[in-house]
C-alpha positions in Angstrom: -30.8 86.8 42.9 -33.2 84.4 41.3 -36.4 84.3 42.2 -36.6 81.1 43.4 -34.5 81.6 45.8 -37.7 83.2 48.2 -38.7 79.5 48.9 -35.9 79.0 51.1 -34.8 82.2 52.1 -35.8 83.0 55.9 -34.5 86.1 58.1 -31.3 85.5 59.5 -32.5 86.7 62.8 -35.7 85.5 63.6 -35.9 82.9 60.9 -39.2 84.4 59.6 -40.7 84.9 56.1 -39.1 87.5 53.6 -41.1 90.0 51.2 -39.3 90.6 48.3 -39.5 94.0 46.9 -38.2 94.4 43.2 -36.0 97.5 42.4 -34.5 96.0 38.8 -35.0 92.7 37.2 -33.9 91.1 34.0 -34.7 88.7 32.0 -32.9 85.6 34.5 -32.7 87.5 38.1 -33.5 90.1 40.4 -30.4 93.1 40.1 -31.8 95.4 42.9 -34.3 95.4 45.5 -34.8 94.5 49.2 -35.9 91.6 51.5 -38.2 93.0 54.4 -38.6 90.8 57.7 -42.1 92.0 59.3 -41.2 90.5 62.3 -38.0 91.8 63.1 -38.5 94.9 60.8 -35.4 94.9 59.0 -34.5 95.2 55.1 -31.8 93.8 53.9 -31.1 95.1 50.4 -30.0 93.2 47.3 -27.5 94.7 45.4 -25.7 93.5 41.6 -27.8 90.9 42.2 -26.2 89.5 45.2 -28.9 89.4 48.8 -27.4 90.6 51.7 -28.3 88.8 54.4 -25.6 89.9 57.2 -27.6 90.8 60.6 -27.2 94.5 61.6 -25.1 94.9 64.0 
């Protein structure tokens, strides 16, 4: 995921702000990590550098 991609990304949920946590990063993207929603408190992780972003269910 690049990192870039935080200024649009919202929770798919409760449309509220993202915080990135970084697992594994090169020199172009993020490989691992998560995206925590405060509001809703879910993470949703980010795995081969591909976000996640399906609600729980």
């Amino acid at each position: 995921m690049k990192k870039e991609l935080m200024d649009i990304l919202v929770c798919p949920m409760c449309k509220g702000e993202l915080e990135l946590t970084v697992e594994e990063e090169n020199e172009r993207e993020i490989v691992t990590g998560s995206l925590h929603c405060a509001k809703c408190d879910i993470r949703y992780p980010i795995t081969d550098t591909i976000p996640n972003l399906l609600p729980p269910e």
